[in-house]
N, C-alpha and C positions, 0 to 999 in steps of 0.2 A: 484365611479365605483365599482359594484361586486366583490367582489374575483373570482367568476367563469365565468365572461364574458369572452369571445374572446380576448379583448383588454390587458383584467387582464391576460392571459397565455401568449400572445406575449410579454409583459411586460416579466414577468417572463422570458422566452424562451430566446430574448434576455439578458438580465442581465447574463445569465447562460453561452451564449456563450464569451461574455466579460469576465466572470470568467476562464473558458475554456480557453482561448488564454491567460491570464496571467499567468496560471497552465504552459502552453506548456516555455511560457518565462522562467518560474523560472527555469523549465529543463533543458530548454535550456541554461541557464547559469550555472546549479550545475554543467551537465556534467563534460564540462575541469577538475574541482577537484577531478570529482568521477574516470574519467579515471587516473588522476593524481597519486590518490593512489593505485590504481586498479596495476598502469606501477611499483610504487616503492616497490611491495609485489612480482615482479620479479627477483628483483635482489639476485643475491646467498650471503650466508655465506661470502664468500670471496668475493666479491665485496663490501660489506658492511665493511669488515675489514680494505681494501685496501681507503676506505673513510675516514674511521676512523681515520686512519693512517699517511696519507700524505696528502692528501685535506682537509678535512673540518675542523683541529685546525688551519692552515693559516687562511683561507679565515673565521671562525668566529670569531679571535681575530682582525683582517683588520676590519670586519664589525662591528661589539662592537666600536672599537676604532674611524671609521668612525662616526659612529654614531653618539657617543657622542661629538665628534671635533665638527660636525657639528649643532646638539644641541644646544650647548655651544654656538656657533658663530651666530647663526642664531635668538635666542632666544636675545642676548646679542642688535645686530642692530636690528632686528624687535623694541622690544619694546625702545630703547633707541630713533629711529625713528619714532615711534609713539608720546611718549611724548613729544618730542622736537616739532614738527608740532603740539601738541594740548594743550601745557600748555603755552606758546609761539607765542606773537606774534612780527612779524620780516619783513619787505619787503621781496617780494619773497615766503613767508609764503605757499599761495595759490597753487602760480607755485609747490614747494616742493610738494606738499602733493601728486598728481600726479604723478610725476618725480619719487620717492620713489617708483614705481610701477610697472616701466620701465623695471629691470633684471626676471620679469615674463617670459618677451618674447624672454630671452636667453636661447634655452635648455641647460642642464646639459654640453651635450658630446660636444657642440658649444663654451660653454665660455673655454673650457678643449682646443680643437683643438686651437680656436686664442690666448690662452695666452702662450701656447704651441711655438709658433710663434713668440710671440711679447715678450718672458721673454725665448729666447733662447739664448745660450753663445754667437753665433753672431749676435743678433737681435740688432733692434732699441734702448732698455732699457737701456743693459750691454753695447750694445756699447757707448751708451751719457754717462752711468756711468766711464767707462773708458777714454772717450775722457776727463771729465774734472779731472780726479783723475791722468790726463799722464800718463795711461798706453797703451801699442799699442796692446796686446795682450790679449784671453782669456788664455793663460798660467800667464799670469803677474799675471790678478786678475780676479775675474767672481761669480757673486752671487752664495746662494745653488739652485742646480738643482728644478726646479719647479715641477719635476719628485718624489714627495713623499707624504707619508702620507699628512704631513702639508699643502703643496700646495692645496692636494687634497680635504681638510678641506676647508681651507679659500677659493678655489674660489668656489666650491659648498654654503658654506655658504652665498658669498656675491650674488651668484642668487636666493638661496631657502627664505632668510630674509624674503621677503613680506607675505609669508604664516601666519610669527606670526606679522609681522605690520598689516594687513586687521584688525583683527579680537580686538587686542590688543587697537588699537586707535579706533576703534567700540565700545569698553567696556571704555577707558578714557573717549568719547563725552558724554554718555549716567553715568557716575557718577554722584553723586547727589553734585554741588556746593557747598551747606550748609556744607558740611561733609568734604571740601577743607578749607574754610571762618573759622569754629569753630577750625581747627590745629591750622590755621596762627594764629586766635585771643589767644591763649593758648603760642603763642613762639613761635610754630616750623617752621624754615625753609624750603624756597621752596625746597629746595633739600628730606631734613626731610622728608615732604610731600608725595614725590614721594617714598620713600622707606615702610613710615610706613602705609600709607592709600590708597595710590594711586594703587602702585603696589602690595598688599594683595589682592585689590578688583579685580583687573585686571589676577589674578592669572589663572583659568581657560581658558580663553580667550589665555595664552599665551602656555597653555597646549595643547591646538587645536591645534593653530600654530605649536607648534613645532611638534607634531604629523605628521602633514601635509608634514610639511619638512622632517620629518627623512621615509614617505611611497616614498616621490620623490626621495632619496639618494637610498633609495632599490631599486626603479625602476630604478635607472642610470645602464647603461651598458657603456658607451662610455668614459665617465668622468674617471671613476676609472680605467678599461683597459688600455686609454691613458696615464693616468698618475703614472702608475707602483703597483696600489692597487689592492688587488688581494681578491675582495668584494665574496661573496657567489654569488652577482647577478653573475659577472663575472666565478666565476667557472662552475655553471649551463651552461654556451655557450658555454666555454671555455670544459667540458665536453663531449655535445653533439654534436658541431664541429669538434672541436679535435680528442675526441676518439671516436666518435659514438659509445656513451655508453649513451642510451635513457635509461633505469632504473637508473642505475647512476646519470643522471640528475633528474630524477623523484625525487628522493631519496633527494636531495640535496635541490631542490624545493619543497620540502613537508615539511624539516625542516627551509627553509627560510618563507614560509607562518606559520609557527609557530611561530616563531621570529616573526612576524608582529602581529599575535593575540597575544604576548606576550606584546609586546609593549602599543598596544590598551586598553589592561587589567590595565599595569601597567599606563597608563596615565589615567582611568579612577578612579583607586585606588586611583589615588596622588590627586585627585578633589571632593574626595565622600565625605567630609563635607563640600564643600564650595556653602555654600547659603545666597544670600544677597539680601536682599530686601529693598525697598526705596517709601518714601513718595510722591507719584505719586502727590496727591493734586498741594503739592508745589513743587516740584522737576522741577530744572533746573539745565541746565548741567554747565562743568567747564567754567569761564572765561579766556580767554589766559591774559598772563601778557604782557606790550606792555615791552622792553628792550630796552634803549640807541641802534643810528644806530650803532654803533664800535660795539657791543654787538650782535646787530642783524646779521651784516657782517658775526661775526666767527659763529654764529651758523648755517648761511645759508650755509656756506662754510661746516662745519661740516655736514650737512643733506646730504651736497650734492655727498660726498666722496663713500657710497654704491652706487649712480647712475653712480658716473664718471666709476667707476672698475667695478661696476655689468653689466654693459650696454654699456656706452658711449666710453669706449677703445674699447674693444671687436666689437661694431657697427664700428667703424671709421675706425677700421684694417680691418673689412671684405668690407668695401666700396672703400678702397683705392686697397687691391689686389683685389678687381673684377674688377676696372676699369684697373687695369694693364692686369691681364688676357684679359680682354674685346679689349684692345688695341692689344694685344697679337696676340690673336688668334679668334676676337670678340665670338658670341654664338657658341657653337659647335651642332651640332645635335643631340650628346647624350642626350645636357642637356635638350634640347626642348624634347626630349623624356622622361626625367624623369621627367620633367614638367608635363607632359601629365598623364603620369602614379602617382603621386601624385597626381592631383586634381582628377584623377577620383577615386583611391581607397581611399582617404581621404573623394568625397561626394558620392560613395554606400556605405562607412560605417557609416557616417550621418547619411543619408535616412533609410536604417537601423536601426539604432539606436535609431533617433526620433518618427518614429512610431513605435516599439517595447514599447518604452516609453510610447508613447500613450498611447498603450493595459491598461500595469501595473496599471499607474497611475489611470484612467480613470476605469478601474476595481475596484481599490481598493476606489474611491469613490463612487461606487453602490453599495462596501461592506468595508463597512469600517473593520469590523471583520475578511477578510482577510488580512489586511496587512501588513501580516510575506510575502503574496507571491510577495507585492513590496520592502520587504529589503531581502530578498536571489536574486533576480533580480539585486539588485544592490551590489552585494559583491565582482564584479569584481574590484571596482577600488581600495579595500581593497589591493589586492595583486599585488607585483609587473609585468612589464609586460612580464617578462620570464618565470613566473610561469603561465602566464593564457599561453603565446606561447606554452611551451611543453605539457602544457592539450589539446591544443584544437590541438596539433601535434599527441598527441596520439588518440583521439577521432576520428576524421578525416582520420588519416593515417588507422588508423582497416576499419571505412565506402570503405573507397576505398577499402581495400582487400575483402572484403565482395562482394563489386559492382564487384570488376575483377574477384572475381571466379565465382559470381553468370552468367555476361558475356559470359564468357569462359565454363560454363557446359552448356547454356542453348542456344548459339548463335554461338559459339565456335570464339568470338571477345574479344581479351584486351581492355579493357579501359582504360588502363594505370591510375593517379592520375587526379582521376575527381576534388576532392575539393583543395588539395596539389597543385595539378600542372595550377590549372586556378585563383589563387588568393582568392576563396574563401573562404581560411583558415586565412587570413589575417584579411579581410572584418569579420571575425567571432571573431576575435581575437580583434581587435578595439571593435567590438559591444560591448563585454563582459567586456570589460575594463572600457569603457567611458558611459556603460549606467547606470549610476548612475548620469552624470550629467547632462544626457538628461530626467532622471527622477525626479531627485531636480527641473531641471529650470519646467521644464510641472508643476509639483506638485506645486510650489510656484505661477506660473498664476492662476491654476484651482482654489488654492485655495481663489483667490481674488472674485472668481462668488459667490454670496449667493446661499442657496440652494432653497430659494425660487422661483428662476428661473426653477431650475430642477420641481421644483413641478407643476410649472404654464406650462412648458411645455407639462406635462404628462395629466396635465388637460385637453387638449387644442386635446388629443390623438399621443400625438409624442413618437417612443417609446424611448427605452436610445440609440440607436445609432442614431436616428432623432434626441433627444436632444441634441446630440459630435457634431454631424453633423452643426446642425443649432443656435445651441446656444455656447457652448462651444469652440468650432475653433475660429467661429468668434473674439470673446473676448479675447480668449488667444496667438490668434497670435504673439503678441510682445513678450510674455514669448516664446511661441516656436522658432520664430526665434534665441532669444538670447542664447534659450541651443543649438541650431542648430550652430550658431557663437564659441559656445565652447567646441562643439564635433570636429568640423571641423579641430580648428585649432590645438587640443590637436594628433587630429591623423597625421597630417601632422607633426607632431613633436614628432611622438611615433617611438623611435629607434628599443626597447628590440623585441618586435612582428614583424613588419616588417623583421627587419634580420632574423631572424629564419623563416620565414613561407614564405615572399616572393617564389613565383616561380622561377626556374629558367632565367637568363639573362634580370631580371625584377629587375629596378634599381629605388629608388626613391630618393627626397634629401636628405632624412637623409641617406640613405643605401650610396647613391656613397658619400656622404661627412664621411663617416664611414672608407670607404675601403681605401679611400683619406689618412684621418688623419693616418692610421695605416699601409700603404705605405711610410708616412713621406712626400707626393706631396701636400703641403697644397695650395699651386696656384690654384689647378687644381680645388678644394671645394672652394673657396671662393665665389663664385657666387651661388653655390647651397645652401651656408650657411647665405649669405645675405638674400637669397630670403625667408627660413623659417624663419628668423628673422623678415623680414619685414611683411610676413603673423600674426608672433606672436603679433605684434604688435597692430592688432583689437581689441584682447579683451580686452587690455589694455585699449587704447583707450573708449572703449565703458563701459568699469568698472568705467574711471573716468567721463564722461560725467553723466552716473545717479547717481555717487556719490558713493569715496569708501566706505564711512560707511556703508551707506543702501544695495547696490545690492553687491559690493564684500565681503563684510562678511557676507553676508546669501549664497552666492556663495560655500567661503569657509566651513561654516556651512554644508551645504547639503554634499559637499566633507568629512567631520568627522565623520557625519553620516552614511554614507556607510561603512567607515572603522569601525565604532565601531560595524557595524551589524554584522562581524566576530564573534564578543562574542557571540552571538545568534545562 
């Protein structure tokens, strides 16, 4: 075809407006941050002192300390959970490897509220504890308050684990056997093994992970609050709530999205010589060792201890008090209404998000030399989600002042809060958080089409959007559904944004099970808290049907990604 035909400009023409609309994305995500810092060059002298002072050595020695507990703890069962499902084989082997997958679907601020419940001086726990130790009272005897640092460690850690199991027993399956075979023939014990070759090679892999976990302890809001921790994420709400001091928060949130390119940095440091390469010819992966059934029992037992505490308490208690509430007082109206209001700003911030995705991705394969402008698009999920709330609070809330005066000089009409007050600062606040992983999943279908398709299209006169159209949808529908299945459910379980941007007298389950938990009426949430449990529950589900090695550790992968494009 000519360069200067008709055919060859529309080509051109379009291409340019797919670049065009990915340009407008990328803005559209910088904003929140550009306003972000724009809001913390507000704050005075003394405002910045009064930070310095009395807020922010709490809340950054809390957040260090969190971090690392959680770290530690997460790192420690991820990969101890890995190995044991992959060097090992045991009855039950299978079911495990699944299972292990489970406390995904607990949010942070959820397992905080029901264990809150179920490890309280007169709960179910202390009281069996005392019924058989003959004590009649919590004066006699009563464990330590589940109200601390430690608490707050260990049960975050036993939900956040999975982040370094996906990726961790991804990197065990795919070690080369040989390199197992040549230890054992040499002496060294299976344990030996796992410490001197197994776990060196695996090293990276477990750096992701924990990465992963310590961007989701920064984005808890509800966890750390409930449970007496007094996180950076928490001061930022706890700021802007409180004192309605929006530079203040700015300010605080501009140093916690530091901390997180700090971290990113430092995780990428701790991994920049580790390269390892294997003999593809002959490489096959590890063989699991078969164990005595006695042998196989305690290990299944052992696997199974993060799922009982990650998941399986935490599920049973919110299943037993919704059914008593349900008895109670059966559905109440509220909750149908925050039903309501859940799925739908949960799917316009999908819809959303999927096609914004679109754009990026789908651009940045007609130019591959753009894209830097599909990873600034997706640096939202880098940061926690009260740092993109107060960005897109600041951004938003000026748009309306803008629109009310322009209004009010030209019509002599208030608009009152056109974005603020109708939910679409939420919807903008999701988008910008979760399209990275609407952009990972599109990205990893597209990239299964050869391009020899795109060429035989263009042959054929289709231009690049006849070729999305008719070639590319088609084909990648199953990757777009499944990043669609894990936007959906990420936003119905995103606490930090919703509370702060919701509208007014607009309730969804994680907001009334928020105000629930922090009321102390935990009866009243447990059916709002069952229900995002059992929503959570999908992509688990559908993680382990195509297999957690293959799709949940490119899942997680695409997730690291995003966070590391802060360094850029």
């Amino acid at each position: 075809m000519p360069a200067s035909s008709p055919a060859a400009g529309l080509l051109r023409r379009s291409g340019r407006r797919w670049l065009a609309c990915a340009g407008v994305v990328a803005l559209v995500v910088a904003l929140p941050f550009v306003g972000l810092a724009l809001e913390a060059l507000k704050g005075s002298p003394g405002l910045w002192a009064h930070l310095v002072s009395s807020i922010l050595p709490v809340a950054l020695v809390d957040t260090v300390i969190l971090l690392a507990g959680v770290g530690l703890v997460t790192a420690t069962l991820g990969t101890a959970a890995a190995w044991l499902v992959t060097a090992y084989a045991f009855p039950g082997r299978r079911v495990l490897e699944g299972a292990l997958l489970l406390p995904l679907a607990v949010p942070t601020y959820i397992i905080a509220y029901a264990y809150l419940d179920i490890l309280h001086p007169i709960g179910p726990v202390q009281g069996a504890v005392r019924w058989m130790l003959g004590y009649e009272s919590p004066r006699q005897f009563r464990l330590p308050d589940i109200r601390s640092m430690a608490g707050c460690i260990l049960l975050l850690g036993f939900v956040l684990y999975p982040y370094v199991y996906i990726p961790t027993r991804a990197m065990f399956l795919t070690q080369p056997g040989n390199l197992i075979d040549a230890a054992r023939t040499l002496g060294i014990s299976r344990r030996a093994v796992f410490w001197r070759v197994a776990l060196p090679m695996a090293r990276p892999a477990v750096a992701v992970g924990i990465a992963l976990a310590l961007m989701e302890t920064l984005n808890d809001v509800g966890a750390a609050e409930f449970l007496g921790v007094r996180t950076m994420t928490v001061s930022i709400y706890t700021t802007w709530i409180t004192r309605t001091d929006l530079p203040g928060a700015a300010q605080i949130a501009l140093m916690l999205l530091l901390i997180v390119v700090g971290l990113v940095a430092l995780e990428r440091w701790a991994r920049r010589r580790q390269r390892y390469a294997g003999d593809t010819r002959r490489n096959r992966g590890m063989t699991p060792v078969s164990v005595a059934p006695s042998k196989g029992v305690l290990l299944l037992a052992a696997g199974l201890v993060p799922v009982l505490l990650g998941f399986v308490a935490p599920a049973i208690y919110l299943a037993i008090e919704a059914w008593k509430r349900y008895q109670f007082a059966s559905l109440s109206a509220r909750l149908l209404h925050e039903a309501v209001n859940t799925i739908v700003i949960a799917t316009l911030a999908t819809a959303v998000t999927i096609t914004l995705g679109l754009l990026i991705v789908y651009a940045a394969r007609l130019r591959p030399d753009t894209g830097w402008l599909l990873r600034v698009s997706t640096l939202g999920y880098a940061a926690p989600g009260t740092v993109v709330a107060i960005g897109v609070l600041i951004v938003l809330g000026s748009a309306d002042q803008l629109i009310d005066r322009a209004a009010l000089q030209w019509v002599g009409i208030s608009t009152g809060l056109v974005f603020l007050g109708s939910g679409a600062a939420v919807v903008y606040a999701l988008t910008v958080r979760f399209l990275a992983i609407s952009a990972g999943g599109i990205e990893a279908g597209l990239s299964r089409i050869p391009l020899s398709l795109d060429h035989a299209a263009r042959t054929l006169g289709q231009s690049p959007s006849g070729t999305f159209r008719h070639v590319h949808l088609p084909l990648s529908k199953t990757a777009i559904a499944a990043a669609a299945l894990l936007v959906f459910v990420d936003c119905v379980k995103e606490l930090p944004a919703t509370l702060l941007l919701r509208p007014l007298n607009v309730e969804t389950f994680a907001t009334h099970l928020y105000g629930e938990a922090a009321r102390g009426t935990y009866e009243e949430a447990s059916i709002a808290a069952l229900a995002i449990v059992a929503i959570s529950v999908l992509p688990v589900v559908f993680l382990s049907r195509v297999g957690v090695a293959g799709s949940a550790s490119s899942t997680s992968s695409r997730k690291n990604e995003a966070i590391e494009d802060t360094r850029t």
